[in-house]
TIKOL-809121 format. One record per residue (C-alpha): residue number from 1; residue in one letter; x, y, z. Coordinates in Angstrom, 3 decimals. Layout:
BEGIN
<NUM,"A",<X,Y,Z>>
...
//
This chain:
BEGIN
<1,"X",<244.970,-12.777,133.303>>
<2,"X",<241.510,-13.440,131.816>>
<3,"X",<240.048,-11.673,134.599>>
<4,"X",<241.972,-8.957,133.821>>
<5,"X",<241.505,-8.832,130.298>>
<6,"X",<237.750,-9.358,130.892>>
<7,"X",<237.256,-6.282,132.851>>
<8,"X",<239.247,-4.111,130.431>>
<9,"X",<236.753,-5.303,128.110>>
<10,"X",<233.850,-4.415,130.227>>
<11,"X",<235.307,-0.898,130.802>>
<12,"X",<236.276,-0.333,127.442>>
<13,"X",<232.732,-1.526,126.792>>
<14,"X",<231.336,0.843,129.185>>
<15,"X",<232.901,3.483,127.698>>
<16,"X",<231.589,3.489,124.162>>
<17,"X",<228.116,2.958,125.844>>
<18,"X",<228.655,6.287,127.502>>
<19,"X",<230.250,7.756,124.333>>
<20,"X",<227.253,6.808,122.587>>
<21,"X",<225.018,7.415,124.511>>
<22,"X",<226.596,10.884,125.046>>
<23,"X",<226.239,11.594,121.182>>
<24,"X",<222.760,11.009,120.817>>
<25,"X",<221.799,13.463,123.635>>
<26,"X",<224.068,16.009,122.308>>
<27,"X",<222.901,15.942,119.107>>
<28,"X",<219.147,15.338,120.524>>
<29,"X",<219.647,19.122,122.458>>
<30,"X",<221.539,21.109,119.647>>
<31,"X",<218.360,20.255,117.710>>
<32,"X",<216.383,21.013,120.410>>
<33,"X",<217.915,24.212,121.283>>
<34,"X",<217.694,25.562,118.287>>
<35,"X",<214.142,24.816,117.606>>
<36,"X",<212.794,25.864,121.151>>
<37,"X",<214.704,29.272,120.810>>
<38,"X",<213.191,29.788,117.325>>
<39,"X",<209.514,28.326,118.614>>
<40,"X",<209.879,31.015,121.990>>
<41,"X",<209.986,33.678,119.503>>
<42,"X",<207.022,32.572,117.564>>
<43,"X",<205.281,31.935,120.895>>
<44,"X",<205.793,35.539,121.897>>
<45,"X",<205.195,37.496,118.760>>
<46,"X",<201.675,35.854,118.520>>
<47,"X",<200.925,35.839,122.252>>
<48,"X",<201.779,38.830,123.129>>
<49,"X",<204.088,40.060,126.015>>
<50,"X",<201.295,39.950,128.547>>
<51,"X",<199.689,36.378,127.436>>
<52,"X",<202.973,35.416,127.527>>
<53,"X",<203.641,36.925,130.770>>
<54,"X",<200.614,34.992,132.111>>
<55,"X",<201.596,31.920,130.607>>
<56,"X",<204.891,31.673,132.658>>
<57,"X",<202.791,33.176,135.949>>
<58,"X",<200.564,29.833,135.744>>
<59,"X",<203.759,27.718,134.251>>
<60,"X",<205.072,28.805,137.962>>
<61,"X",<202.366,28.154,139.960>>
<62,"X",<201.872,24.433,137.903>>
<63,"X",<205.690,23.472,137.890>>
<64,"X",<206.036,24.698,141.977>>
<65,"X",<203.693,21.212,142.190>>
<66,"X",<206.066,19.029,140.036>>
<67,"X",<208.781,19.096,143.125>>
<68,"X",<207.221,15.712,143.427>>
<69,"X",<208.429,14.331,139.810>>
<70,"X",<211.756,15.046,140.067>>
<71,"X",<212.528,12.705,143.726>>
<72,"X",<210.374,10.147,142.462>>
<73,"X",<212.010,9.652,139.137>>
<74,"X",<215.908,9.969,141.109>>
<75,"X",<214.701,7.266,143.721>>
<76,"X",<213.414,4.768,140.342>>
<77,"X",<216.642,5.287,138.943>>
<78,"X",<218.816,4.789,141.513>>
<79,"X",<216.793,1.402,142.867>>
<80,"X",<216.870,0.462,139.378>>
<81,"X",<220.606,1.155,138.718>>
<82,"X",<221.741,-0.325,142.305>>
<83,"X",<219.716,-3.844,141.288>>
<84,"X",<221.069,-3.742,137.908>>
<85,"X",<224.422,-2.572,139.291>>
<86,"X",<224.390,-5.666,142.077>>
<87,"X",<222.753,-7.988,139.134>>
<88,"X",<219.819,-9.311,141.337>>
<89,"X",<217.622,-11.782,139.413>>
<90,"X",<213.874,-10.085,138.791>>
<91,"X",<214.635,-7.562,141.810>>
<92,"X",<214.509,-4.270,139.113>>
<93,"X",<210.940,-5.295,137.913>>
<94,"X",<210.062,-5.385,141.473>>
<95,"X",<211.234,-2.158,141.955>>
<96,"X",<209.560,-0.850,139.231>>
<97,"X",<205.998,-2.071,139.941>>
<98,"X",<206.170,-0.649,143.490>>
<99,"X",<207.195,2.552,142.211>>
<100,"X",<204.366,2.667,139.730>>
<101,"X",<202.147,2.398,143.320>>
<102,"X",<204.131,5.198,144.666>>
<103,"X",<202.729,7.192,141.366>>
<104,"X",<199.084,6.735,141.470>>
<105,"X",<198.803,7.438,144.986>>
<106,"X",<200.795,10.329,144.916>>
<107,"X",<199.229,11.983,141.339>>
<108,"X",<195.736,11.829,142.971>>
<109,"X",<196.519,13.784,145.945>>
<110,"X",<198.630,16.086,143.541>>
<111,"X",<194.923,16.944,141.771>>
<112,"X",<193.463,17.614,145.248>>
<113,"X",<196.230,19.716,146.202>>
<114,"X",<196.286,22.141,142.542>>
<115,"X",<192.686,22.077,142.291>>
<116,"X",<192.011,23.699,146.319>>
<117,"X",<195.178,25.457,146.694>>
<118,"X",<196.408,26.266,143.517>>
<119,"X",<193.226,27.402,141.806>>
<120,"X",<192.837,29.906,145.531>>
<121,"X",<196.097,31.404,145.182>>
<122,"X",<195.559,32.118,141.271>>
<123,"X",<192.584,33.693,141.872>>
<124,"X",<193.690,35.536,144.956>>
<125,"X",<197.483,36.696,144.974>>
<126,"X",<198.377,36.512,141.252>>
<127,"X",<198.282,39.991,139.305>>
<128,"X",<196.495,38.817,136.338>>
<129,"X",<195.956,42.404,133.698>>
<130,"X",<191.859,42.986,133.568>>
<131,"X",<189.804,40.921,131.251>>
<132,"X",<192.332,37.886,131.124>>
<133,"X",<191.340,36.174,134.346>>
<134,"X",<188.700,33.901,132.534>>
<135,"X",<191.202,32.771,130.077>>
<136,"X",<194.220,32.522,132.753>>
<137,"X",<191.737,29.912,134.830>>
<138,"X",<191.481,27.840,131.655>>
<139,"X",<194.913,27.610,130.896>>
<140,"X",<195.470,27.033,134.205>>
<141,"X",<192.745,23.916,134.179>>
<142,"X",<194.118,22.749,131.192>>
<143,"X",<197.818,22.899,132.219>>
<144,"X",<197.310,20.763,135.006>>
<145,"X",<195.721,17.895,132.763>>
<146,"X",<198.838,18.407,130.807>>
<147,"X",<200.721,18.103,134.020>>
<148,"X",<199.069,14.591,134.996>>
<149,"X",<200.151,13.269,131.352>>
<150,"X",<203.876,14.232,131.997>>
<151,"X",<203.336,12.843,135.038>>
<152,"X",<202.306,9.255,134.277>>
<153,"X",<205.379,8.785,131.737>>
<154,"X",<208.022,9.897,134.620>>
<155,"X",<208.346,6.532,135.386>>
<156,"X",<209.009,4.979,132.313>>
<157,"X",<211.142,7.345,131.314>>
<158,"X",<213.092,6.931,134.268>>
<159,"X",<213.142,3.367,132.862>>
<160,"X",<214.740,4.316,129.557>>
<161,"X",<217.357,6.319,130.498>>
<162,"X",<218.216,3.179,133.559>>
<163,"X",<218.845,1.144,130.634>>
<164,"X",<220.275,3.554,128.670>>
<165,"X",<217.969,3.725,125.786>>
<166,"X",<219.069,7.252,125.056>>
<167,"X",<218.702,6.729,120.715>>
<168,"X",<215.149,6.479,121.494>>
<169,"X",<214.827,9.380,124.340>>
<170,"X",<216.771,11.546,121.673>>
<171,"X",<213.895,10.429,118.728>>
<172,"X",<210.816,11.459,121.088>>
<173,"X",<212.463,14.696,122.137>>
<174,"X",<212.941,15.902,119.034>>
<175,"X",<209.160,15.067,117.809>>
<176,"X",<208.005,16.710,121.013>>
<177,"X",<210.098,19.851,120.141>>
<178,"X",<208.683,19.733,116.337>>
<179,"X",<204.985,19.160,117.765>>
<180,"X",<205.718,22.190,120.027>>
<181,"X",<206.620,24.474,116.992>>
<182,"X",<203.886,23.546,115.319>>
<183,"X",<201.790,24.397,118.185>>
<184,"X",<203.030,27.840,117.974>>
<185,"X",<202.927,27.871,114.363>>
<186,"X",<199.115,27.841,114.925>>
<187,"X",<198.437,30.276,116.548>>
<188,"X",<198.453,32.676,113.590>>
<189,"X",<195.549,30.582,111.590>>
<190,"X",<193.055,30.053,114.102>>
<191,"X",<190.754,32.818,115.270>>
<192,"X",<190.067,32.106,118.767>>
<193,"X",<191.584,33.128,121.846>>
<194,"X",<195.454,32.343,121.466>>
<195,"X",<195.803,31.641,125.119>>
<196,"X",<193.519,28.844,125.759>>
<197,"X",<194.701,27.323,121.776>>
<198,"X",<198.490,27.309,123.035>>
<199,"X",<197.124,25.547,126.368>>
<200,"X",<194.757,23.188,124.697>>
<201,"X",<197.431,22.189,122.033>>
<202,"X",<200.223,21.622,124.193>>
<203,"X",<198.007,18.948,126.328>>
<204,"X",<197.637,16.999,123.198>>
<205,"X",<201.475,16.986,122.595>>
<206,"X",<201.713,15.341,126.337>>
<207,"X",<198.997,12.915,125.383>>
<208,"X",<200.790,11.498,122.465>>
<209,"X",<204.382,11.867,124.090>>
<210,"X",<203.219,9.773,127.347>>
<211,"X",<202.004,7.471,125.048>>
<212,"X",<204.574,6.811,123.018>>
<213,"X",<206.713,6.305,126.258>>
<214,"X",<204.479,3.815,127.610>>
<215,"X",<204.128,1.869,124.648>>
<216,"X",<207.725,1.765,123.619>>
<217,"X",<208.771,0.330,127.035>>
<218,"X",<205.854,-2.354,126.876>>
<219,"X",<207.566,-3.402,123.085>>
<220,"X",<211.401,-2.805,123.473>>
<221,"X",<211.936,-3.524,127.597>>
<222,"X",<209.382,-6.288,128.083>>
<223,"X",<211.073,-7.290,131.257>>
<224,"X",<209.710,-4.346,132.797>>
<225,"X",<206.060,-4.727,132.783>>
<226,"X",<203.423,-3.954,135.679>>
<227,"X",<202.715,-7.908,137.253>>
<228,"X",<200.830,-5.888,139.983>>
<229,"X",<203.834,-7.214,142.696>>
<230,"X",<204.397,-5.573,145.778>>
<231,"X",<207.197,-5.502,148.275>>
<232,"X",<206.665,-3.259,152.003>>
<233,"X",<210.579,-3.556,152.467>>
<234,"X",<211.138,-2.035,148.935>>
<235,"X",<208.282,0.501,149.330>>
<236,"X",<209.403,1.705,152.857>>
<237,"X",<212.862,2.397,151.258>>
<238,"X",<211.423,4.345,148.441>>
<239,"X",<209.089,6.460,149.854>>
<240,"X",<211.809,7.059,152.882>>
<241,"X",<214.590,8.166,149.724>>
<242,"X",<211.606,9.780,147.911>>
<243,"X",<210.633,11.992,151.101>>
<244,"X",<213.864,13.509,151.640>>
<245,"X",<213.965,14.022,147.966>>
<246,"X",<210.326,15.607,148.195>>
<247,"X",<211.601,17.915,150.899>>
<248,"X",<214.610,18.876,148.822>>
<249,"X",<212.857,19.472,145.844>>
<250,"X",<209.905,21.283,147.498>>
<251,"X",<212.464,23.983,148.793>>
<252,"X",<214.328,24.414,145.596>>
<253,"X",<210.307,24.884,144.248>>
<254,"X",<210.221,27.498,146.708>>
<255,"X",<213.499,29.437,146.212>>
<256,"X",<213.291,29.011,142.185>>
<257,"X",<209.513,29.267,141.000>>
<258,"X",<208.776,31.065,144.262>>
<259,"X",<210.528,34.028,143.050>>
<260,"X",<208.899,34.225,139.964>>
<261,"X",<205.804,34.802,141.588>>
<262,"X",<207.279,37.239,143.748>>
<263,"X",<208.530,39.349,140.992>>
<264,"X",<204.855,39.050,139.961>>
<265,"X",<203.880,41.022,142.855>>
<266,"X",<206.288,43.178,143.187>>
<267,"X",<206.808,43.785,139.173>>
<268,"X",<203.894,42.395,137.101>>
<269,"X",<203.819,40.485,134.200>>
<270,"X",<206.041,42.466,131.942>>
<271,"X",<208.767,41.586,134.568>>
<272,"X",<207.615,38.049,133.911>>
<273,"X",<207.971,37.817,130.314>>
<274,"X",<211.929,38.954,130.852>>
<275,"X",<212.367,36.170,133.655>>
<276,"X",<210.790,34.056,130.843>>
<277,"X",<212.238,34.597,128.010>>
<278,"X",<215.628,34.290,129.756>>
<279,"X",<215.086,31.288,131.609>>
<280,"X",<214.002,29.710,128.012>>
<281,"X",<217.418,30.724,126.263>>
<282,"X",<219.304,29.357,129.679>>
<283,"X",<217.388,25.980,130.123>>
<284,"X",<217.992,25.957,126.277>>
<285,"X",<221.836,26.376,126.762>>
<286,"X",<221.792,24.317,130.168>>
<287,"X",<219.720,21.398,128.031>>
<288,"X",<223.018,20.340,126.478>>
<289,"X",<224.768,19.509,129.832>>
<290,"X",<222.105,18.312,131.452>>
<291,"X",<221.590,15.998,128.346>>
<292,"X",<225.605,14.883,128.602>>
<293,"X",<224.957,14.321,132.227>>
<294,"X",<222.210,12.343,131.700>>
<295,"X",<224.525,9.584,129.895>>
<296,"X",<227.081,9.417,132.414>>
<297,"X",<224.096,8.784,135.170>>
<298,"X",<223.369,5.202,135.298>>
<299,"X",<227.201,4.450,135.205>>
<300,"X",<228.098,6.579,138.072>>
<301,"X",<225.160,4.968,139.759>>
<302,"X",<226.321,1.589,138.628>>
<303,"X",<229.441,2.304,139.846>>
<304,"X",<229.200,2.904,142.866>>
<305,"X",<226.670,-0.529,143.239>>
<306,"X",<229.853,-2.741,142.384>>
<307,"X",<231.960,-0.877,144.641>>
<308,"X",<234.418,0.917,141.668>>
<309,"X",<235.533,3.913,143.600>>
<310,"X",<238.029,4.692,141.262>>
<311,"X",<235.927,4.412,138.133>>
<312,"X",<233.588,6.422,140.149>>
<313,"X",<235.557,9.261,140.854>>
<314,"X",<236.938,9.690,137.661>>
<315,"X",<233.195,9.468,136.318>>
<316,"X",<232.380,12.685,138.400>>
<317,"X",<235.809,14.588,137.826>>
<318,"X",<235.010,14.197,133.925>>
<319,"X",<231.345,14.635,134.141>>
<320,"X",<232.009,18.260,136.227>>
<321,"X",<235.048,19.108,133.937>>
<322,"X",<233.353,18.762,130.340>>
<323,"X",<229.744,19.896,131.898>>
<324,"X",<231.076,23.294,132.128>>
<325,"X",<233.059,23.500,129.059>>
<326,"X",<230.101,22.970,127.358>>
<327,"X",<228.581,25.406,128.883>>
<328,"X",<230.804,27.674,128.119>>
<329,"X",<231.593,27.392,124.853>>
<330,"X",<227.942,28.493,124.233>>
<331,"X",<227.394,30.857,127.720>>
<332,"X",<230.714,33.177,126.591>>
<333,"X",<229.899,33.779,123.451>>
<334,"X",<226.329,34.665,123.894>>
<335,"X",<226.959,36.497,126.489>>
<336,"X",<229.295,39.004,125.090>>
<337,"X",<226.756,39.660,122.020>>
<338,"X",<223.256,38.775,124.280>>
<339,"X",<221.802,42.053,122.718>>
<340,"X",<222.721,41.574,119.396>>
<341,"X",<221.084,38.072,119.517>>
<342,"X",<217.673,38.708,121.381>>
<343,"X",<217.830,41.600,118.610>>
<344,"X",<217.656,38.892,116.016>>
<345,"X",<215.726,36.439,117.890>>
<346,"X",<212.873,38.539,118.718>>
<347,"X",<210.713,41.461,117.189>>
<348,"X",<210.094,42.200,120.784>>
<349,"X",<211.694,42.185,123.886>>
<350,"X",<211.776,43.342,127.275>>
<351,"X",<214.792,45.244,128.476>>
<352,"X",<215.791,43.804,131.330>>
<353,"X",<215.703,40.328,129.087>>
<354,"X",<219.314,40.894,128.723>>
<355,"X",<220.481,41.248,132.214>>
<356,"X",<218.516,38.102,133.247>>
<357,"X",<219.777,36.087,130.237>>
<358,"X",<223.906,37.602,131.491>>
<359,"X",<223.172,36.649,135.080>>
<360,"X",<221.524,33.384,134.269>>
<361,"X",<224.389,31.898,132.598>>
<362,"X",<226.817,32.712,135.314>>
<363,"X",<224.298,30.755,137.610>>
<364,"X",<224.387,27.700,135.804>>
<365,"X",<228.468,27.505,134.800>>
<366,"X",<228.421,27.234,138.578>>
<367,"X",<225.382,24.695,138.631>>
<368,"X",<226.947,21.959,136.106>>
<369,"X",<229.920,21.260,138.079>>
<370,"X",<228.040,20.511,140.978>>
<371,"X",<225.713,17.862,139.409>>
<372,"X",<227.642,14.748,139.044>>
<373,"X",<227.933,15.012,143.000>>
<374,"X",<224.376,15.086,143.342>>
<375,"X",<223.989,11.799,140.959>>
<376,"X",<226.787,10.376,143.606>>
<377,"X",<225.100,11.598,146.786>>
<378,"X",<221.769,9.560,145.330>>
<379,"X",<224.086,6.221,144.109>>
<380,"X",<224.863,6.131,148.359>>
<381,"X",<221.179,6.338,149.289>>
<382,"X",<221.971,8.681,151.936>>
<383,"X",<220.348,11.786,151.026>>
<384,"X",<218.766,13.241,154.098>>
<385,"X",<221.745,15.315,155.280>>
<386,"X",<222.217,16.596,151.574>>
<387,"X",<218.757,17.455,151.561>>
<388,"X",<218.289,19.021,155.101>>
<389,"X",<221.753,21.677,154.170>>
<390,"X",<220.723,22.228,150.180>>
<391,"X",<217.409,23.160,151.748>>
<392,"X",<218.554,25.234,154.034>>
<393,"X",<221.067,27.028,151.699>>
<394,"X",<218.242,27.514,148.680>>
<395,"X",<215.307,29.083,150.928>>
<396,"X",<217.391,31.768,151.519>>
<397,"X",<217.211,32.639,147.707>>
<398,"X",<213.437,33.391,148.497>>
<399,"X",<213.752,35.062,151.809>>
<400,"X",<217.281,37.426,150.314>>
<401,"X",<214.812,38.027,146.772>>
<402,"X",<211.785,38.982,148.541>>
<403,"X",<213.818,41.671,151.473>>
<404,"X",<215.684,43.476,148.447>>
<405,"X",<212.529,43.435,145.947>>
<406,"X",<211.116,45.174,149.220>>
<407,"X",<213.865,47.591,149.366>>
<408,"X",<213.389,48.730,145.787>>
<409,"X",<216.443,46.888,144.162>>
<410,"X",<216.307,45.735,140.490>>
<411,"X",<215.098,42.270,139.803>>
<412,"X",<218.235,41.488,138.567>>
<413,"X",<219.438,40.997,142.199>>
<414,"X",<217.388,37.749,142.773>>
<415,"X",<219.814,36.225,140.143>>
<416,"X",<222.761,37.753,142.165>>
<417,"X",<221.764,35.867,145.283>>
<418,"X",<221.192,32.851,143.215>>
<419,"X",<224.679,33.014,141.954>>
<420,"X",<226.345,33.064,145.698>>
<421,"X",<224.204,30.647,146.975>>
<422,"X",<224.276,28.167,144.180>>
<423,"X",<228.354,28.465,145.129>>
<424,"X",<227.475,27.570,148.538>>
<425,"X",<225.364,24.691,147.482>>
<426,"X",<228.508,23.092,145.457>>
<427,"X",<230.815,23.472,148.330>>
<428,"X",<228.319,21.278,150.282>>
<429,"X",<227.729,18.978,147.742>>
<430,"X",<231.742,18.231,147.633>>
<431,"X",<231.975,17.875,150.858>>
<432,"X",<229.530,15.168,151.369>>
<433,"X",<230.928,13.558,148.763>>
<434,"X",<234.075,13.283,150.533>>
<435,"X",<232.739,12.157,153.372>>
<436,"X",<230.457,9.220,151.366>>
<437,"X",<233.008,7.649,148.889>>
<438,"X",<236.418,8.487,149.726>>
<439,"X",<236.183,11.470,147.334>>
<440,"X",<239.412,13.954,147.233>>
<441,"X",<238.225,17.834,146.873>>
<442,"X",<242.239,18.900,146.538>>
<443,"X",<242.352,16.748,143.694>>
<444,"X",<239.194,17.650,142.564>>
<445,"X",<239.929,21.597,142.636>>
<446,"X",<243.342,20.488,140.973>>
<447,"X",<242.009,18.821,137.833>>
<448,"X",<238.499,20.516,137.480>>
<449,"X",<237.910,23.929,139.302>>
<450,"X",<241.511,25.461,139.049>>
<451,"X",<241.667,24.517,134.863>>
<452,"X",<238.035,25.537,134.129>>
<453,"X",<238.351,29.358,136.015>>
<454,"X",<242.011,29.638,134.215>>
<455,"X",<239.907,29.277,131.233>>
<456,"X",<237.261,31.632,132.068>>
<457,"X",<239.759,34.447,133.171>>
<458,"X",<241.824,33.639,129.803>>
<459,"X",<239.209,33.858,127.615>>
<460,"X",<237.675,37.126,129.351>>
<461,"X",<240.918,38.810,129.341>>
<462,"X",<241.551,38.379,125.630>>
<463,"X",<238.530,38.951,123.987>>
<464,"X",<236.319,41.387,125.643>>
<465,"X",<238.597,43.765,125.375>>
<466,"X",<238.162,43.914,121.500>>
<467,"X",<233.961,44.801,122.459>>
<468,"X",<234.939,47.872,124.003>>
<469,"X",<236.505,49.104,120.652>>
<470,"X",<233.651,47.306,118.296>>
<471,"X",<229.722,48.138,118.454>>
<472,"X",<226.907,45.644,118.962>>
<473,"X",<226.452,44.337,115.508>>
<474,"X",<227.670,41.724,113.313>>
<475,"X",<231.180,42.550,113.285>>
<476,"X",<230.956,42.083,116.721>>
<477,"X",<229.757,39.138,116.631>>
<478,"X",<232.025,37.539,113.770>>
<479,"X",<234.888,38.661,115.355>>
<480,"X",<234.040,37.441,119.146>>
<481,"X",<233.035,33.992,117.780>>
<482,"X",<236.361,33.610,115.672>>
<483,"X",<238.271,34.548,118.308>>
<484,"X",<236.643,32.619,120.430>>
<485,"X",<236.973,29.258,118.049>>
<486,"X",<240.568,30.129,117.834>>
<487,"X",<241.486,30.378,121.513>>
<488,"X",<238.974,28.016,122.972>>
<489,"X",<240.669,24.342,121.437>>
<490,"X",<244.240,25.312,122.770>>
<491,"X",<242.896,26.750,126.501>>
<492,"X",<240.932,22.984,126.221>>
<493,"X",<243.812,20.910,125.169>>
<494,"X",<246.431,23.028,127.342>>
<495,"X",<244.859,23.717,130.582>>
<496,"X",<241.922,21.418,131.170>>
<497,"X",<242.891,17.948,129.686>>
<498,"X",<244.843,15.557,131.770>>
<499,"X",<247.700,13.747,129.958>>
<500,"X",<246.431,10.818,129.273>>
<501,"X",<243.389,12.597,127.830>>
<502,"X",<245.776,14.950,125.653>>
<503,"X",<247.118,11.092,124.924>>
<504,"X",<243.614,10.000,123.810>>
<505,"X",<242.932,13.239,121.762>>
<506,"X",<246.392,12.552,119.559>>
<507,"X",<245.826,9.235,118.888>>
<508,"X",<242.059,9.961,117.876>>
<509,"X",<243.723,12.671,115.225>>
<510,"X",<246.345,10.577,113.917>>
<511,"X",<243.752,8.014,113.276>>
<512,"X",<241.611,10.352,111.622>>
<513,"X",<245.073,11.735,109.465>>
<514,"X",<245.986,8.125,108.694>>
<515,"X",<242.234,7.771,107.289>>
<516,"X",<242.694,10.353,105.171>>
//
């Protein structure tokens, strides 16, 4: 019985840690969301469309060489969370040091690599408009310096979010996202060129941010610390996880950045700025589910290290479920008056902003239900047959986006391939899934897929309806977003909760009523 009683305890435990954890990050990207869509339009009006044009051309051609953060922050995490998750003594130190080997090595051949191949291609295959080449070099120079700071503090921040730290994360991001706006703020005072100023600034915000990180982990987590140990078996199994993760990533660099540059070519830089300026608004809107996510990681991680199958499943059923209506609560909405909005967001902006900003967010209600299996796929350590089929699937997004760009279709119908394929790329995801931890997709399509498209098709039939008989405007938009507020609780509580959550919901109210 006190065994019992002990592990409700833990879960309950567990549960407010996730809760908690989950409120910081949402309230650390409704800040940021609204600040980065506010500092975008500052950016632009003082760039320029063509400077920033350029600056997402050589944000492309930088970020298609950070494939390499993203595996090598995953495989700390998950060696972190399976040695915290098993409860080794002084293993998830170990771990750590190794890791920080892993990162030296592999940032010094990164430099090699950006400064021969990088630097060619810039100068060779990039349409760059006459007269800005000079300044698109240094911003390019300066960018990767930038890139090496936000590079060194991958691993500790892989640190703070393994112990869940997230108050902290939330604190930094949102003095990063003020430093950024002041950035842009600046360019208006200073007479020089704006380009290189908005490059030179934005490496001193990574200098302070990767410092911070470092120094906050040396105070607050001093039983992580670099002792200089080393461990071949531990290495071996890294960089083995890590490679497959490189290979992954490196194709999803190819199929996602490598179309930007291919809409370069085919397009130019005006092209660029749209792609831009919707991909901001979508990793804006995408920030707060991949922020929720981030607090159910370690626990699905640690889950799956003590062998909780149950806890497990539920973990990815809810994390899918309440990804997407997040999403969409935002996605719908700004979908129906995306005009209106870039209308008031910006003095400026390219037509076909709109249709990328539409097709994006269709792309990425389909992309947050499939990452909780991803976080599961890495808790199992077997990645390489995930890896080998999501590459696969994702370089056909460049091969499908480069044959109808040659064929003369609109740009838009990069984003239409994305959208089929990312669909494809879920189906796998659930399947290995299955196959790894006794996951049920029936169940799965039961509680999560079938309740969150009964939603969408509700809420479209209802309310778009009343934008064919309104104009883009503000009425539009007061009357979409009431309707919207109205409907959206009771398609929640009615279609997409389970009992026991309606159960939870009730008894949270009448506590609240009782309060009162």
């Amino acid at each position: 019985m006190c065994f019992i009683n002990m592990e409700q305890q833990q879960y309950k435990s567990s549960n407010k840690r996730i809760a908690k954890n989950t409120l910081y990050m949402y309230f650390r990207m409704a800040i940021l969301m609204l600040v980065s869509l506010y500092t975008s339009r500052v950016v632009l009006a003082n760039l320029g469309i063509d400077d920033y044009g350029i600056y997402n051309v050589v944000g492309a051609l930088i970020v298609s060489f950070t494939f390499i953060k993203g595996p090598l922050s995953s495989a700390t995490q998950r060696f972190l969370n399976f040695e915290m998750g098993v409860k080794t003594n002084g293993r998830p130190n170990l771990v750590f040091n190794v890791s920080l080997y892993v990162y030296i090595v592999i940032a010094v051949l990164l430099v090699l690599v950006l400064e021969i191949g990088g630097l060619w291609f810039l100068n060779n295959q990039m349409n760059i408009p006459n007269g800005r080449m000079s300044a698109t070099q240094f911003t390019f120079q300066v960018s990767l310096i930038s890139l090496l700071f936000s590079f060194a503090r991958v691993p500790y921040d892989a640190l703070i979010i393994t112990n869940e730290r997230l108050s902290f994360y939330a604190l930094l991001s949102l003095l990063e996202v003020t430093l950024k706006l002041l950035n842009a703020f600046s360019l208006s005072y200073f007479m020089v060129d704006k380009l290189e100023l908005y490059a030179i600034n934005h490496l001193a915000i990574d200098i302070i941010i990767t410092s911070t990180f470092i120094t906050y982990t040396k105070v607050k987590i001093p039983e992580f610390k670099f002792t200089g140990e080393w461990d071949g078996k531990i290495a071996r199994s890294l960089l083995k996880f890590t490679g497959w993760g490189l290979f992954g990533s490196f194709t999803a660099m190819t199929a996602d950045e490598g179309v930007t540059i291919i809409i370069n070519i085919f397009c130019g830089v005006f092209v660029n700025a749209s792609m831009g300026i919707a991909q901001q608004i979508n990793n804006a809107i995408c920030g707060l589910a991949s922020n929720f996510q981030t607090a159910f990681r370690p626990q699905i991680m640690k889950s799956y290290a003590s062998g909780d199958w149950q806890d497990m499943n539920t973990l990815i059923e809810r994390t899918s479920k309440f990804s997407f209506l997040l999403i969409f609560l935002i996605a719908f909405p700004f979908s129906l008056n995306c005009e209106f909005i870039l209308d008031l967001w910006l003095k400026e902006w390219p037509p076909l902003a709109r249709d990328f900003c539409i097709f994006f967010m269709g792309y990425s209600l389909i992309n947050v239900l499939g990452a909780p299996f991803w976080m599961a796929i890495y808790a199992t350590g077997n990645i390489r047959n995930y890896q080998l089929l999501y590459s696969c699937i994702s370089l056909l997004n460049i091969v499908f986006s480069y044959i109808l760009l040659l064929l003369g279709l609109s740009p838009c119908s990069v984003l239409v391939v994305k959208i089929l394929l990312e669909v494809a790329i879920l189906t796998t995801r659930i399947e290995l899934v299955r196959r790894y931890v006794n996951f049920v997709p029936s169940i799965y399509s039961k509680k999560v897929l079938l309740p969150c498209t009964f939603v969408l098709l509700l809420s479209s039939l209802l309310i778009i309806p009343f934008c064919f008989l309104i104009g883009i405007g503000w009425i539009r938009l007061i009357v979409t977003l009431m309707l919207f507020v109205i409907l959206y609780p009771f398609l929640i509580y009615y279609i997409c909760l389970s009992s026991s959550e309606r159960k939870y919901v009730l008894e949270k109210l009448s506590m609240i009523t009782i309060k009162k």
